[in-house]
C-alpha positions as CSV (number, residue, x, y, z in Angstrom):
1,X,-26.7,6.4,24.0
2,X,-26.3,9.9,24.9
3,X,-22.3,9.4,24.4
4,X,-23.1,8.2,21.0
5,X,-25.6,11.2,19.8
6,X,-22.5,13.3,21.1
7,X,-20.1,11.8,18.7
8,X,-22.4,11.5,16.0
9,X,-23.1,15.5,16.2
10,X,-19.2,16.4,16.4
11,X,-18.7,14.5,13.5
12,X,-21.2,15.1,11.1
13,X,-19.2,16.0,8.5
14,X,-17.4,12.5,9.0
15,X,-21.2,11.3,7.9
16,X,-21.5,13.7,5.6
17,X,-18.3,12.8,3.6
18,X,-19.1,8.9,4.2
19,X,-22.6,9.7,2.3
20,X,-20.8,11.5,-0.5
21,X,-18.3,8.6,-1.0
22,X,-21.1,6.3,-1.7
23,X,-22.5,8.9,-4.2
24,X,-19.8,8.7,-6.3
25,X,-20.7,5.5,-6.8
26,X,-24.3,6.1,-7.6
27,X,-23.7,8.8,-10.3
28,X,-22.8,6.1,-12.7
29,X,-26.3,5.1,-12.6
30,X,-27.7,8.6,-13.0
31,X,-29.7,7.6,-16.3
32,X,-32.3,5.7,-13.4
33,X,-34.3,7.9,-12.4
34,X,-34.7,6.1,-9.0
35,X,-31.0,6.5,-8.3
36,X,-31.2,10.0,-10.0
37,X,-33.5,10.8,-7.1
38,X,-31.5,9.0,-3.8
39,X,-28.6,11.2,-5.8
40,X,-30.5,13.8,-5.0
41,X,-31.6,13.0,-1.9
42,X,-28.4,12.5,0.3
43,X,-26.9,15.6,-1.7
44,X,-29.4,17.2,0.3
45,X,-28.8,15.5,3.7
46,X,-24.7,16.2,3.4
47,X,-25.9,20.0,2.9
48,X,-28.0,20.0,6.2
49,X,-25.1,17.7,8.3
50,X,-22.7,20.6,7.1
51,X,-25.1,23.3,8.3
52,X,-26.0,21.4,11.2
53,X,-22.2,20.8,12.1
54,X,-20.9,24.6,11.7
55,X,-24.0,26.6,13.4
56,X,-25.8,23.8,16.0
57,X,-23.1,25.1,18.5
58,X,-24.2,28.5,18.4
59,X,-27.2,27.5,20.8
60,X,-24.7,27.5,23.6
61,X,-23.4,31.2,23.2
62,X,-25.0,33.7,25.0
63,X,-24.8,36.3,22.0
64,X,-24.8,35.1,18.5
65,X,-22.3,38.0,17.6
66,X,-19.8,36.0,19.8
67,X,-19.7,32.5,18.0
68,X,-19.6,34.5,14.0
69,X,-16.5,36.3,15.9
70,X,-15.3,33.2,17.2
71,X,-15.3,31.3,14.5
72,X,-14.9,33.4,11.4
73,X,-13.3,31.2,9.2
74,X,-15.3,28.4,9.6
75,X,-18.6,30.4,9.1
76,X,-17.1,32.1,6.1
77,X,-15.9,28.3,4.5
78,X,-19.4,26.7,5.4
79,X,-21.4,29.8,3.5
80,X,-19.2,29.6,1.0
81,X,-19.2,25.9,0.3
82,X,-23.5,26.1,0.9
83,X,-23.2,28.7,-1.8
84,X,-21.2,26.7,-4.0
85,X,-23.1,23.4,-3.6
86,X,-26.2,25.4,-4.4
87,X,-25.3,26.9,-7.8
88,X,-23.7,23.5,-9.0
89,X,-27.1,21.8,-8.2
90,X,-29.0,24.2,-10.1
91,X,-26.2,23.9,-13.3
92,X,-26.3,20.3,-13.1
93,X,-30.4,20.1,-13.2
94,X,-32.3,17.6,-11.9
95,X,-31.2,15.1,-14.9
96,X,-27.2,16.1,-15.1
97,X,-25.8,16.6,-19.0
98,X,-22.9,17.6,-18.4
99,X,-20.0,14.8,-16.9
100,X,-17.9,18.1,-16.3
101,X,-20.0,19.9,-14.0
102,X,-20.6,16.3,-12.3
103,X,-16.8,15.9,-11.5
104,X,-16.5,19.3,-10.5
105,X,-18.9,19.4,-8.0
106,X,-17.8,15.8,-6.8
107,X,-14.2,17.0,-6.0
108,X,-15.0,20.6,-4.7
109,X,-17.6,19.2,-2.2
110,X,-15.6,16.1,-1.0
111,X,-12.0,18.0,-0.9
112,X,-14.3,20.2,1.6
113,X,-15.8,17.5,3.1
114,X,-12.2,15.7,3.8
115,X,-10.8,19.1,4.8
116,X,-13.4,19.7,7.5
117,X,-12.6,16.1,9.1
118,X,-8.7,16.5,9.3
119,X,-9.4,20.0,11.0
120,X,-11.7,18.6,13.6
121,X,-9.4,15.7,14.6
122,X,-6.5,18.2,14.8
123,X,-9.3,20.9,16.6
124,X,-10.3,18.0,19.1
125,X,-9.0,18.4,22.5
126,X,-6.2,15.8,23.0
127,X,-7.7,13.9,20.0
128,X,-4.2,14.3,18.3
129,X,-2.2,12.9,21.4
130,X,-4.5,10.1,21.5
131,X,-4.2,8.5,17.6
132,X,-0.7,9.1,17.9
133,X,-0.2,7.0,21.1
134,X,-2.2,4.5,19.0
135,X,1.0,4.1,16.4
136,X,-0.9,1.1,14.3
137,X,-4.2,3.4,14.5
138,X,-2.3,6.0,12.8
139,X,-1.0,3.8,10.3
140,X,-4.2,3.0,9.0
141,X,-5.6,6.3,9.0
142,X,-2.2,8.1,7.6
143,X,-2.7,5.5,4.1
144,X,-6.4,6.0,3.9
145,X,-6.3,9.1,4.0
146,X,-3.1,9.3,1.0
147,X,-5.6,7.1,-1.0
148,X,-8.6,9.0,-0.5
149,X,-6.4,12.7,-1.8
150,X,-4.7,9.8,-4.3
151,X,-8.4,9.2,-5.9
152,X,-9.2,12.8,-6.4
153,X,-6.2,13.9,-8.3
154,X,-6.5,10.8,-10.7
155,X,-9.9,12.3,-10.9
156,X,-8.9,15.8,-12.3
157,X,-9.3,15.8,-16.3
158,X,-5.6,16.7,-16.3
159,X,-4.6,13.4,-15.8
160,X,-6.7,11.7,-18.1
161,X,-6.1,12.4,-21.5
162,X,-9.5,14.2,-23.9
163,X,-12.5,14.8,-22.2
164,X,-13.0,11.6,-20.2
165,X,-11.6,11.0,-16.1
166,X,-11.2,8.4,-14.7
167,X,-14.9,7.2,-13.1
168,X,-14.4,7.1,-8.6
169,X,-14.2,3.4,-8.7
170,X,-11.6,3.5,-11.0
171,X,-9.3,6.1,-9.7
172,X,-9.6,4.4,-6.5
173,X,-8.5,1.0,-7.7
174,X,-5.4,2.8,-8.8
175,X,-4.7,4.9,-6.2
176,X,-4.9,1.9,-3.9
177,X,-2.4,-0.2,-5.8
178,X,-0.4,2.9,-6.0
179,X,0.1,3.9,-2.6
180,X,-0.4,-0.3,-1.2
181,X,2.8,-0.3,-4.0
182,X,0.6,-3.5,-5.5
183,X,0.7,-2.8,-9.2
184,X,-2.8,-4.5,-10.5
185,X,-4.4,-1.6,-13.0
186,X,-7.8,-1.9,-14.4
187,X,-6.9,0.6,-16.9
188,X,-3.6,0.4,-19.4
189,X,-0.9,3.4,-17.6
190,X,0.5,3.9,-20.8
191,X,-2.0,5.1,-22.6
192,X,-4.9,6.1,-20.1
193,X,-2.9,8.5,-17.7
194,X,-1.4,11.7,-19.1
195,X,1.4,13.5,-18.1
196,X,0.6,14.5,-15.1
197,X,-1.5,11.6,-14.3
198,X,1.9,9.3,-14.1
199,X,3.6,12.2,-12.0
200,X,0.4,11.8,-9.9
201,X,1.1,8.1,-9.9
202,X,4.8,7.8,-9.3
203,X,4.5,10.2,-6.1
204,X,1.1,8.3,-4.6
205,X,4.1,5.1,-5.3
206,X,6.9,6.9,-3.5
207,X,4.8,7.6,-0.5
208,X,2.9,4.3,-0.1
209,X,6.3,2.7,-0.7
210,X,7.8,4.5,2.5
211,X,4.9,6.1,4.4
212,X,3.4,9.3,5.0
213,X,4.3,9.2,8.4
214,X,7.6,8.9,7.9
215,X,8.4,11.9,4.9
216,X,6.5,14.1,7.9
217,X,8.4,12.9,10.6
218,X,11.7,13.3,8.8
219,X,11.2,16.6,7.8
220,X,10.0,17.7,11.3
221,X,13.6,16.3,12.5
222,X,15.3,17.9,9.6
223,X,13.8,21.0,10.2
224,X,15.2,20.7,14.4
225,X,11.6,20.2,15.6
226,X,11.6,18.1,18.4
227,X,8.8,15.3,18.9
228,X,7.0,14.6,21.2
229,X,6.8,11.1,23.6
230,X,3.3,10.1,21.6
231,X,5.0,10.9,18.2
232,X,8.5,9.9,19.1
233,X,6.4,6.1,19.7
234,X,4.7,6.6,16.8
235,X,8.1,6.4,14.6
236,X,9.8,3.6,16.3
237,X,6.6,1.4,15.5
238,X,6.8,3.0,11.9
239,X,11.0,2.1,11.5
240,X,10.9,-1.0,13.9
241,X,12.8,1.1,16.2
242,X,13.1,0.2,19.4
243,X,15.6,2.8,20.4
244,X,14.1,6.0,20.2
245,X,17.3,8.1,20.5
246,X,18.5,6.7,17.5
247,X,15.6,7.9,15.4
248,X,16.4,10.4,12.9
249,X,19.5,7.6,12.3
250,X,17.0,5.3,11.0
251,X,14.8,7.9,9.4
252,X,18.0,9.5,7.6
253,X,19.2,5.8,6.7
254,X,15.5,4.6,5.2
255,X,15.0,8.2,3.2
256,X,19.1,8.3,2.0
257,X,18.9,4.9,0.9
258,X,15.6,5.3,-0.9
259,X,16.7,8.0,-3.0
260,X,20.4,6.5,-3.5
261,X,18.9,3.4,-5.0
262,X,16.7,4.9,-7.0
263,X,19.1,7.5,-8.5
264,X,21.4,4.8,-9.6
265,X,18.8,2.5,-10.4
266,X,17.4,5.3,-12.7
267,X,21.1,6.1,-14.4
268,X,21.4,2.7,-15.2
269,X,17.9,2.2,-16.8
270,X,18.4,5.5,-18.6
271,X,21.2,3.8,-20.5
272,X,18.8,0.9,-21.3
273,X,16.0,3.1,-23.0
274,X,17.9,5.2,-24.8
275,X,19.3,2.5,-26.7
276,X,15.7,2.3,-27.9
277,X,13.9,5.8,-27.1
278,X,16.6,7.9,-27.7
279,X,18.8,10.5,-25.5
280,X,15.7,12.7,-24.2
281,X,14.2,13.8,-21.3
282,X,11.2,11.9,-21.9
283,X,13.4,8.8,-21.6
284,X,14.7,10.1,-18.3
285,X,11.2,10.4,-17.4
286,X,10.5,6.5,-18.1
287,X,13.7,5.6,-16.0
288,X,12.9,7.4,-13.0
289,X,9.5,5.9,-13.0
290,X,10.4,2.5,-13.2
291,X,13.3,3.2,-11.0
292,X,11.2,4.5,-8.0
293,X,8.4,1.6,-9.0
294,X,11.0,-0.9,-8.7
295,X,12.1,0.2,-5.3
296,X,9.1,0.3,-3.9
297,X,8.1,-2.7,-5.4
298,X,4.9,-1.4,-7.3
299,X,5.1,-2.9,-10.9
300,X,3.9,-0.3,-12.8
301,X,5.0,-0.1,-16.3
302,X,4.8,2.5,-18.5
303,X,4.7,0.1,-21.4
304,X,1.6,-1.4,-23.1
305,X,2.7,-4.9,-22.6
306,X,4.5,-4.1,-19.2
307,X,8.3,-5.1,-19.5
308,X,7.8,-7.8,-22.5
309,X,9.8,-5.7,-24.9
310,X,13.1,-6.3,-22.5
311,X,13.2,-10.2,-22.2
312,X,16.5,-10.2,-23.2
313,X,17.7,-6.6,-22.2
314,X,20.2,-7.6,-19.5
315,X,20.7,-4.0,-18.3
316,X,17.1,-3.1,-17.9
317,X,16.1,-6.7,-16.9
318,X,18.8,-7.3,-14.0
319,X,18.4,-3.3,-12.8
320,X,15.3,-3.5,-11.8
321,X,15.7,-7.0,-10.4
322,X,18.4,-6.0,-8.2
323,X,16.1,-2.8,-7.6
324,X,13.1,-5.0,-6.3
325,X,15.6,-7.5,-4.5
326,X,16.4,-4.1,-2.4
327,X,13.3,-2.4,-2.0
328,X,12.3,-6.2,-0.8
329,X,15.1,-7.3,2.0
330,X,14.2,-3.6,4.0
331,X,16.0,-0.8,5.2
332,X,17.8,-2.6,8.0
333,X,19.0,-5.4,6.8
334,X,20.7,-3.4,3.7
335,X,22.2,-1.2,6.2
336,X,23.7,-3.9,8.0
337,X,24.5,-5.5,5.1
338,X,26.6,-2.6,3.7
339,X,28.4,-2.0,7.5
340,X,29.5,-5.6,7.5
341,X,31.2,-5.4,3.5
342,X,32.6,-2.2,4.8
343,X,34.0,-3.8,7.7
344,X,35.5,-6.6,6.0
345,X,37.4,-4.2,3.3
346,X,38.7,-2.2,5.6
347,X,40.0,-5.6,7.5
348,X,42.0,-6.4,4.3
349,X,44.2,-2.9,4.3
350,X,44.1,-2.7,8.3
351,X,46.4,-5.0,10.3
352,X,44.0,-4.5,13.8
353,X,41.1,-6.4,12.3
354,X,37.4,-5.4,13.5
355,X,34.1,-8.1,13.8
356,X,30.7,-6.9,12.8
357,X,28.6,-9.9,13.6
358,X,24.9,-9.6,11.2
359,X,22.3,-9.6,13.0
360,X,20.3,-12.5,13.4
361,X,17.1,-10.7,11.5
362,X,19.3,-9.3,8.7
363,X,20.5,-13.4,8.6
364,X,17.7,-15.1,8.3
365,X,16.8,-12.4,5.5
366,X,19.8,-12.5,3.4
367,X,19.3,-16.8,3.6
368,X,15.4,-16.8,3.2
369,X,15.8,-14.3,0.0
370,X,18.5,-16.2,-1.6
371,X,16.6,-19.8,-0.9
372,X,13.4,-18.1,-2.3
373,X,14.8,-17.0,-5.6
374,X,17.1,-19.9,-6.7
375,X,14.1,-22.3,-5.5
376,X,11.3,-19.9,-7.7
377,X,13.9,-19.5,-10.5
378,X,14.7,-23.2,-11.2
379,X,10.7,-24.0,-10.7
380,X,9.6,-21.5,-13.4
381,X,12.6,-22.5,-15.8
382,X,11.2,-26.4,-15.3
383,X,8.3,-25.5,-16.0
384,X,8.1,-22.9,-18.1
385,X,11.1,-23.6,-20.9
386,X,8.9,-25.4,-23.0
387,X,5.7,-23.8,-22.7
388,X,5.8,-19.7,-21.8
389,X,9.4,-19.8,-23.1
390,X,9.9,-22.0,-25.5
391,X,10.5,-19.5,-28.2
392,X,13.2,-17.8,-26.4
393,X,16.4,-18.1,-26.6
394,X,18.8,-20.0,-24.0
395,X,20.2,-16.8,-22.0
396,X,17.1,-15.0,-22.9
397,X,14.6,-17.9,-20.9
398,X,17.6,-17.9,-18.1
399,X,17.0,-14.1,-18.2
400,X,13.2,-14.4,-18.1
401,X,13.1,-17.4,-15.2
402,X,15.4,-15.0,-13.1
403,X,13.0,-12.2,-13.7
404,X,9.8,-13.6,-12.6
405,X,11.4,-15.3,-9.6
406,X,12.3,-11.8,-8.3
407,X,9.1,-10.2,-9.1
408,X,6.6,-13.1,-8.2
409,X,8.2,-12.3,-4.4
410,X,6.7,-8.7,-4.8
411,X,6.4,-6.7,-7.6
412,X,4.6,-7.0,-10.8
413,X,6.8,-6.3,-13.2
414,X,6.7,-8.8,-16.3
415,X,8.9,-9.8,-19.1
416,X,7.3,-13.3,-19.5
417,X,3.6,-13.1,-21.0
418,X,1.4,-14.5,-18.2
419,X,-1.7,-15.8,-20.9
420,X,0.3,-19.0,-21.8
421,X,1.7,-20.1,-18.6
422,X,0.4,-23.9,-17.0
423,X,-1.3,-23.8,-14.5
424,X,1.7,-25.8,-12.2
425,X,3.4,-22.5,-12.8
426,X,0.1,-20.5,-11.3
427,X,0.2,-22.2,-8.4
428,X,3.9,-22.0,-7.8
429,X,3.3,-18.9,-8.3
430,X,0.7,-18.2,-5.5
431,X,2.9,-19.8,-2.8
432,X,5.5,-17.7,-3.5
433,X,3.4,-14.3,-3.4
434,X,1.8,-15.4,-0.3
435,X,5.2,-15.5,1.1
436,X,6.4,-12.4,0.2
437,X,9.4,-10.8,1.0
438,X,11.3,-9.3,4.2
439,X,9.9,-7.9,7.3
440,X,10.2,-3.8,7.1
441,X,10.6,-3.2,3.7
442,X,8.4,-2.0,1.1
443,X,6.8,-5.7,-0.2
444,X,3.9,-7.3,1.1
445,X,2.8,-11.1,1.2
446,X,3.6,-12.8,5.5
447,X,7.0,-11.9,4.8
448,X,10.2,-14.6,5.1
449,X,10.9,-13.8,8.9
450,X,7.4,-15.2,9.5
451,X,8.2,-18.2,7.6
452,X,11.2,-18.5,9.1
453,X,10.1,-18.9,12.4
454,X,7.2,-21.1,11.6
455,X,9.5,-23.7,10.0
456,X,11.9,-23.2,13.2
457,X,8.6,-23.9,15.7
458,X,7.8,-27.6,13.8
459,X,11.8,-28.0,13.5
460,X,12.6,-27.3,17.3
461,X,8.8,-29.6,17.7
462,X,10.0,-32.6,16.0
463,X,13.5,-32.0,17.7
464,X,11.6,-31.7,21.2
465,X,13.7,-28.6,22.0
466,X,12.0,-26.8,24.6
467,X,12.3,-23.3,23.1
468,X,12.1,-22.3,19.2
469,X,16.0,-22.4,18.3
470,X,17.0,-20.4,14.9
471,X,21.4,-20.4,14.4
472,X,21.8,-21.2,18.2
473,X,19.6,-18.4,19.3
474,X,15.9,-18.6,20.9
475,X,12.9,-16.8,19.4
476,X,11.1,-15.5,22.2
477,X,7.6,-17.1,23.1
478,X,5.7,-13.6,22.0
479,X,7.3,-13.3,18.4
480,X,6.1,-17.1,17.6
481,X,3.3,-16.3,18.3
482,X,2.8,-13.2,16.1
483,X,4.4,-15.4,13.3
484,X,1.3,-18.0,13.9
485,X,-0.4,-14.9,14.1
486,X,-0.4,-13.7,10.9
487,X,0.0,-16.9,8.8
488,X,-3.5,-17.5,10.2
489,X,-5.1,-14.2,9.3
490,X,-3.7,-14.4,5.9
491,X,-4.6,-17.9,5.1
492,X,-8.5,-16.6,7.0
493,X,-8.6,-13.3,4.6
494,X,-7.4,-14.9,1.5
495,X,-9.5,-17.9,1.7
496,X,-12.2,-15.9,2.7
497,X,-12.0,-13.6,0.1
498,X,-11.7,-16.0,-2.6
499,X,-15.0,-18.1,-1.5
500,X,-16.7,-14.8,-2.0
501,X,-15.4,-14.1,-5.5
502,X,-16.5,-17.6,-6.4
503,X,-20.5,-16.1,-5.6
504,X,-20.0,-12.7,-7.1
505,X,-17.6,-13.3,-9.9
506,X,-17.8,-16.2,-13.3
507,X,-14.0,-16.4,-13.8
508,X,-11.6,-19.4,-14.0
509,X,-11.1,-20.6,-10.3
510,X,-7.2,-20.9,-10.1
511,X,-6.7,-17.2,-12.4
512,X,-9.1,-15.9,-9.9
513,X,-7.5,-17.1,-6.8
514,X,-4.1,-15.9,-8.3
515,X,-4.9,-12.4,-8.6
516,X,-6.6,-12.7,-5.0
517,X,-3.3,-13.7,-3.7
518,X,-1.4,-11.0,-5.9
519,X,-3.2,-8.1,-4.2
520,X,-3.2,-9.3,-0.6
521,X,0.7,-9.7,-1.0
522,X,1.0,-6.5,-2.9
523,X,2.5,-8.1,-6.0
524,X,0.6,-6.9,-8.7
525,X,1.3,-9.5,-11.1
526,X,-1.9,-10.2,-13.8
527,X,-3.2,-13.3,-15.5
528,X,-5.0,-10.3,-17.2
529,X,-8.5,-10.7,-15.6
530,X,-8.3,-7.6,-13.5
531,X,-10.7,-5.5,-15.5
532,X,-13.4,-8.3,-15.5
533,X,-13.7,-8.1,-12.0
534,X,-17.2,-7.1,-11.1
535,X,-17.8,-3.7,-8.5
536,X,-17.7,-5.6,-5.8
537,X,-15.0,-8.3,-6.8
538,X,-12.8,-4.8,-7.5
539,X,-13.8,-4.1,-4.1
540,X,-13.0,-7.1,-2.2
541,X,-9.3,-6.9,-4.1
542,X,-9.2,-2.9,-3.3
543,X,-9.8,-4.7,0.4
544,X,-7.3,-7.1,0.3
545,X,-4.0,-4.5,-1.2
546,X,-5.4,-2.2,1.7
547,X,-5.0,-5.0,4.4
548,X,-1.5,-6.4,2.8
549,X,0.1,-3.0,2.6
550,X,-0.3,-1.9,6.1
551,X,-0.3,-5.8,7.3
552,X,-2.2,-8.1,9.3
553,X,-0.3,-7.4,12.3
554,X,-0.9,-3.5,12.4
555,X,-5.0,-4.4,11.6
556,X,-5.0,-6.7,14.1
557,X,-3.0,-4.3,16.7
558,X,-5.4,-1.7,16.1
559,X,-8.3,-3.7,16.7
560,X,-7.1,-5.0,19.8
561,X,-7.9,-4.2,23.1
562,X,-5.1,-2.0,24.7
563,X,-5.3,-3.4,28.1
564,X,-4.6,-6.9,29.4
565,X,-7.2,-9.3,30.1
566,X,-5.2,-11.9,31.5
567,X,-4.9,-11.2,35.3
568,X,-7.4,-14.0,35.9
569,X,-5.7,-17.4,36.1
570,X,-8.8,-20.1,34.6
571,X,-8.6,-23.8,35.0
572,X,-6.8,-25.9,32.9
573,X,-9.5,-27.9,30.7
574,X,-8.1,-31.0,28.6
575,X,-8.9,-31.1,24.9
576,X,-8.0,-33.9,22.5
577,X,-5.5,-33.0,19.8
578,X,-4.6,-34.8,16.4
């Protein structure tokens, strides 16, 4: 008990900034005056916990003189913010007129708030060390923490255009599907985000799409500093590294390619645009954006009706579906990809010929992606040439089918309207989100190598091999079972999560359950019921992008216990299977 009064009293502004995130819900109620008063109320509270936090400690100085010298800064900040908070509270009045002042005083006291937390987990003695030997621990915390800054900038009125912002709730929908590079919007992009609300946007994309942790730790290497043992583990969990002398390779290879893909991705699509927007820089504006939301597999559009307006556009159409397909195979697998091409060309001029055997990973990729999208692409053109495309012409529905296949896997880019499609398609549909795409790169869903091995357990089962067999190799013991693993905590959360939007939401079951799936596999495609969802239905899918970004296996990792508990050898008991 006494360890946990300890905790609680180093980390009171932690409680503080907890009880200041639920206020920003409550000031859309402010016209109660019930809530008006509980406002009020915890305001107060978060005042005191700061107080509390910042001069408690001085009990345990001798001389006060000594802890104000000590700790300058931090008794400066605290008076400073206490002054602050004060003379907002007394602008705003009792019952607030003015939404301005509101969303002022909202982002200066939880920027503080979330200020004062990062400095005492850095302050802590050893805290650091400890997250960072904790690499999935630090995963979670690194994107909660880019979607908590994420929500306040959308917040600012400078990315909102006249004198509205975006409410909390809002901006954190969409800084969630930013940075979990999901795409779902319960506001049009287009139209509600100014300019600097899409730069906000296309950056909180860029980082979700490769990680926070790894633009620091590449510019720590690129700037010579060395890493230590704790963050050097860190990164190989980050990069699937096992080889930890060959990190700044991998880091160098995952930024380089990034920003090569997107650069020609971007050059290409700026040739599609201006056939329609003109030579501007505006146009090279929309390119790059799409570019770098392609990549990183977000599905943000920049257009009202998403991509619609390009059915039959083959540049801008098969850019960014090559663009997705990339983002969506991972790092790895296009590096080996592009060693074994370059191998093989260099065979053709050489007369001493050189092998560069794939690995079995980048394999199974390459075969799972190409099975996925001819299997997805002949589905939707079955079914979907007479309904959703029946108005199309014949290379424009080929164009269309080919399209969706690629963005269904992970992105939720459309140039197919989603309001007429049956509901055969829908379900298709679902199956193929849940699957996702490749292990490592920037899409969500259980990802192909999971699949891969599950359909190689049953195979090598009905086959009675004694080990799970995949192109004459065997798939270690541990990896099938962290393939079981997570197709059983996504099937859990999604079904889960579904039952309880049946209680709090009154929307069509199978719509419902599709944009369930969409956000847990980070797709971001919409049967347009998004902005119906009730608080906590936008919740529970705010939950879901969160959980499919970072991926079961890191939740489950970080939850886990750290030390074995399987030195004890139990009886065997018999139970009856089947």
């Amino acid at each position: 008990m006494n360890t946990i009064v300890t905790k609680l009293r180093a980390n009171l502004s932690g409680v503080a900034f907890i009880l200041s995130l639920a206020l920003l819900f409550l000031q859309q109620f402010y016209a109660s005056l019930a809530a008006t008063i509980v406002i009020h109320t915890l305001d107060a509270v978060i005042l005191l916990l700061i107080i509390a936090e910042t001069f408690l400690p001085m009990r345990h100085e001798k001389y006060f003189q000594q802890y104000f010298q000590k700790h300058a800064a931090l008794c400066v900040s605290t008076i400073l913010f206490c002054a602050a908070f004060i003379f907002f509270k007394i602008k705003i009045g009792f019952i607030p007129s003015s939404p301005e002042l509101i969303l002022m005083f909202a982002l200066i006291k939880n920027i503080f708030l979330f200020g004062k937390i990062i400095k005492n987990t850095a302050d802590t003695a050893g805290g650091t060390e400890r997250v960072m030997l904790n690499p999935a621990g630090t995963l979670l915390v690194s994107f909660f923490m880019v979607i908590i800054t994420g929500t306040f900038l959308l917040m600012l009125p400078a990315a909102t255009p006249g004198t509205d912002h975006l409410d909390f709730l809002t901006a954190l929908f969409t800084a969630t599907s930013a940075v979990c590079v999901t795409g779902l919007s319960i506001i049009n992009v287009a139209t509600e985000l100014t300019t600097v609300g899409k730069v906000i946007l296309i950056l909180l994309i860029q980082i979700g799409g490769l990680g926070i942790m790894v633009f620091s730790f590449f510019g720590m290497l690129a700037f010579r500093r060395k890493l230590s043992i704790a963050e050097k583990l860190t990164v190989s969990y980050m990069v699937s590294e096992d080889d930890m002398s060959g990190l700044f390779k991998a880091l160098r290879v995952i930024v380089g390619s990034t920003f090569l893909v997107e650069a020609i991705s971007a050059g290409f699509l700026y040739l599609g645009f201006s056939r329609t927007m003109g030579v501007s820089v505006e146009t090279l504006g929309f390119a790059a954006f799409h570019a770098v939301s392609a990549f990183c597999n977000a599905g943000f559009a920049l257009f009202p009706n998403n991509l619609e307006s390009f059915t039959g556009d083959p540049i801008i159409s098969l850019t960014i579906s090559f663009t997705i397909i990339l983002g969506g195979i991972g790092f790895a697998v296009m590096y080996d990809t592009v060693r074994k091409i370059k191998t093989e060309t260099q065979n053709v001029f050489k007369k001493k010929k050189t092998t560069f055997f794939l690995p079995l990973n980048t394999q199974i990729v390459l075969v799972m992606t190409a099975g996925a999208l001819f299997i997805s692409f002949a589905a939707f053109y079955l079914l979907e040439h007479t309904h959703a495309m029946k108005d199309f012409s014949l290379h424009e529905q080929y164009l269309g089918a080919f399209f969706q296949a690629v963005t269904l896997r992970t992105a939720g880019f459309s140039t197919v309207s989603f309001a007429s499609l049956t509901n055969a398609t829908l379900l298709m549909m679902i199956f193929v989100m849940f699957v996702g795409g490749a292990s490592g790169s920037t899409a969500g869903g259980i990802k192909l190598n999971t699949v891969a091995v599950v359909f190689a357990f049953f195979r090598s089962f009905l086959k009675n091999d004694r080990t799970v067999i995949i192109k004459k190799m065997s798939i270690p013991d541990e990896q099938v079972k962290k393939a079981f693993l997570i197709l059983g905590f996504g099937l859990t959360i999604v079904s889960a999560a579904i039952f309880v939007l049946t209680v709090t939401e009154s929307l069509p079951f199978l719509p419902m359950a599709f944009e369930t799936v969409s956000a847990f596999a980070t797709v971001g495609l919409s049967t347009g019921i998004t902005a119906q969802f009730s608080i906590a239905g936008k919740l529970i899918l705010i939950f879901l992008m969160f959980i499919g970004r970072v991926g079961p296996l890191t939740i489950l990792t970080a939850a886990g216990k750290k030390e074995g508990s399987d030195t004890v050898e139990y009886p065997y008991g018999a139970i009856s299977i089947g």
